[in-house]
N, C-alpha and C positions, 0 to 999 in steps of 0.2 A: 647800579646794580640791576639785573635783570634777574625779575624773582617769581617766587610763585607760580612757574610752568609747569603745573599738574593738568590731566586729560585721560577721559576716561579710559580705561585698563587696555581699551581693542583700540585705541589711536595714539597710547601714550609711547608709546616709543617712536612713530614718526612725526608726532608734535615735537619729541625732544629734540629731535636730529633737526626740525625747522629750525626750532629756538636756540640751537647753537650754531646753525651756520646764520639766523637773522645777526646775534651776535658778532660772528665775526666778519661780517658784512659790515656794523660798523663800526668794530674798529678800524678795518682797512681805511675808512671814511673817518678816521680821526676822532672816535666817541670814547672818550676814557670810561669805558666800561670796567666799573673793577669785583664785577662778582657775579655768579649766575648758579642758582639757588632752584631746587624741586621741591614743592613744597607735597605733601607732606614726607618725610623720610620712611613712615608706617604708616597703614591706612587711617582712615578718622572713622569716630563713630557720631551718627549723627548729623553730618556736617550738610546733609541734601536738605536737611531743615533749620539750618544753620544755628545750631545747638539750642533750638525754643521747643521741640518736642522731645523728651527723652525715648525714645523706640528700640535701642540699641543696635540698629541700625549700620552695620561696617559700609562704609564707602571706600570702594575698592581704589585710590588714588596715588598711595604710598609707592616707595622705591620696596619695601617691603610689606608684607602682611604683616595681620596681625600676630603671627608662629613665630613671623622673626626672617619666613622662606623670601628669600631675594625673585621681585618682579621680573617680568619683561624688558621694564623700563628700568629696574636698578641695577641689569645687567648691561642695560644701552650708555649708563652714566658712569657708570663702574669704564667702560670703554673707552668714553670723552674723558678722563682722568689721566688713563692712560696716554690716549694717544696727544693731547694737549697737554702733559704735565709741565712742560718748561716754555710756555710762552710766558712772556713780562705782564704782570698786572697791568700797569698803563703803556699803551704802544709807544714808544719811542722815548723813555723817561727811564734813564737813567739810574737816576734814587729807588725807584719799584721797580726795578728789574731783575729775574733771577738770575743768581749767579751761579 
């Protein structure tokens, strides 16, 4: 799994496009990679003080704000969906591959 590629709101859509061709870089290289994950789906609150001060705090990091409105970045992964939908979970494996 590669997980957790969140980046703050003015670099997160071209950290995502890194993080998805590092990805497929390697699988080309043979790495059964079977998931890739942005954490978080909505922004977080508090998280810049990793939940030890309550300040209420929004950290802009989400594919969506807090309203629910679609980022930058959950318009850039909304796109890798798209244009990757049918590649096989494990390269070359038969059993996970989509049919």
């Amino acid at each position: 799994m590669h997980t957790e590629t969140n980046q703050k709101s003015q670099d997160a859509v071209v950290w995502l496009w890194r993080q998805w061709q590092n990805l497929l870089y390697m699988r080309e290289r043979g790495i059964p990679v079977l998931g890739f994950t942005w954490y978080s789906l909505i922004d977080q609150v508090d998280w810049d003080t990793e939940l030890r001060e309550a300040n209420n705090r929004v950290n802009p990091f989400g594919l969506y704000d807090m309203n629910r409105k679609i980022r930058p970045v959950g318009e850039a992964y909304k796109q890798i969906i798209e244009e990757y939908d049918e590649i096989s979970v494990v390269p070359r494996s038969g059993i996970l591959s989509v049919t």
